[in-house]
N, C-alpha and C positions, 0 to 999 in steps of 0.2 A: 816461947814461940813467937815472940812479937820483932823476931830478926829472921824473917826466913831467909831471907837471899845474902850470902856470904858477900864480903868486900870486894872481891873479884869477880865475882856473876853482874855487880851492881855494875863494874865498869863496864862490863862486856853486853850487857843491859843497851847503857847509857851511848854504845859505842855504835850497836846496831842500829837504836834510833834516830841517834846524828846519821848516821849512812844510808839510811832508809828516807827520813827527811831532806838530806841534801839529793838524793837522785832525785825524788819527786819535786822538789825545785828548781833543777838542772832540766830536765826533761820539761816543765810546764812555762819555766820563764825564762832558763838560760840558753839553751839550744835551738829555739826559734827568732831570739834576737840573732845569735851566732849567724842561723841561717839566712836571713834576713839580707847582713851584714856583707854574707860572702856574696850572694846575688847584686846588689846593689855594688859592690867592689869590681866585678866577674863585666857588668855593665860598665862604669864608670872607666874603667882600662880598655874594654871593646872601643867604648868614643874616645877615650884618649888614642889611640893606634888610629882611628880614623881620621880622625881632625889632622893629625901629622900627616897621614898621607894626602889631605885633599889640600893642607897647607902648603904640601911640596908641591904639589900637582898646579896651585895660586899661584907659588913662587917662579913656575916653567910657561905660564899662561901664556907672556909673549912669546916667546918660540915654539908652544904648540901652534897658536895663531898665525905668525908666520908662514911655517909650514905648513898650514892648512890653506892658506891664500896662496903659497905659490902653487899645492896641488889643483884647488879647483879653479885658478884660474885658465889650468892646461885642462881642465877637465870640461869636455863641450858636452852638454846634456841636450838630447834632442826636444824639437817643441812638438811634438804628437806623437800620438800610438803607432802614429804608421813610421816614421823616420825610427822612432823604438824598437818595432818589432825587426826591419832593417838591419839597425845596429846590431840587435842582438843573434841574428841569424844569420850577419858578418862574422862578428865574431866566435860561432859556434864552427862556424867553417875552417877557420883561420886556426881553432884550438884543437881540433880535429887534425888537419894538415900536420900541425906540429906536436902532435901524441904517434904518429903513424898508424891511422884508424882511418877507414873510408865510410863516407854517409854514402847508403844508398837511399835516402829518402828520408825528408824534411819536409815535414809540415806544421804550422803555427796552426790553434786550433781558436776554435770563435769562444770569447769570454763575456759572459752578458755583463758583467761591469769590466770597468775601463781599469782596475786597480792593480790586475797583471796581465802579463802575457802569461800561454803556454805554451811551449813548441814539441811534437813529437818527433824525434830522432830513428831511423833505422840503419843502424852502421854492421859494421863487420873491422874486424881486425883481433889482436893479441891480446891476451889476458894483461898485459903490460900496458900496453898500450891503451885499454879502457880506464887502468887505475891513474895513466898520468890525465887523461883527457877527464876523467872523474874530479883531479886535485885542480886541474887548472879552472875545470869552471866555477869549484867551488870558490876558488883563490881569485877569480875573474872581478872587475875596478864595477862589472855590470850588475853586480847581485844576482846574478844567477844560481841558482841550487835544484840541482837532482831530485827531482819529485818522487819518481818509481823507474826502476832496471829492472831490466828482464833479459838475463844471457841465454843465449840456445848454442849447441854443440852442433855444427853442421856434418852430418854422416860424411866421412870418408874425410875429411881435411881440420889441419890444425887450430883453422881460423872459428872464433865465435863470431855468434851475432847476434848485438846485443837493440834491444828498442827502450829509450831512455823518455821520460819525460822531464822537460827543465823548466823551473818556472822564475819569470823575473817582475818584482814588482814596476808600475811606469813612474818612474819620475821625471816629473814636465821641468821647464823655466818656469 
């Protein structure tokens, strides 16, 4: 009786404990380096793609520059809130005119700090015509951006009317 386990149980023994030892090795010492490894890879390629781009972006620096001095040297920035608010209620007229949309009533409203304007708008015109006069002031060189719309259906005609508020922050000389 001093041979219980046959030649072949003993390998099959021998076999499950190798396989049972190496998961629990794999699991406690080789799979958190692994994962380690791929994080730290996952990053090192995130900064390599970036350095490329900000090294092309180096590489273009004078011709962004360039064209950046010939834009803002056509670019006239007004010296106060009041030549600001002006410009900016010129040009909401002008974007207006060329969406085919009529204001009926424009008012800039009091802001206790100096850091934007707001103007309220009461217009009327085409459901067209508010999305192109929507794109162009987002699209506007003045920073302008749509604060709150409110369309209303007038009884009896095709025309809405809509009350927008625009806000533009000041930027002096």
């Amino acid at each position: 009786m001093h041979n219980v386990l046959k030649k072949r149980e003993k390998v099959i023994l021998c076999l499950t404990i190798g396989v049972i030892f190496f998961s629990i090795a794999f699991n406690l010492l080789i799979a958190p380096v692994l994962g380690k490894y791929d994080a730290i890879n996952k990053e090192v390629n995130l900064s390599k793609t970036r350095l490329k781009r900000y090294l092309k972006l180096l590489s273009q620096k004078n011709e962004i520059q360039n064209k950046y001095n010939k834009f803002s040297s056509n670019l006239t920035l007004p010296t106060d809130t009041k030549d600001t608010l002006v410009v900016a209620m010129a040009t909401l007229e002008n974007l207006a005119k060329g969406a085919s949309v009529r204001i009926i009533d424009i008012r800039p409203q009091a802001v206790p700090k100096d850091d934007k304007i707001i103007i309220e708008l009461r217009m009327e015109g085409s459901i067209e015509g508010y999305s192109k006069f929507i794109y162009d002031v987002e699209a506007s060189l003045l920073l302008l951006k749509v604060k709150r719309l409110q369309l209303t259906a007038k009884p009896n005609m095709t025309a809405l009317e809509g009350v927008f508020t625009i806000v533009q922050p000041v930027v002096l000389k």
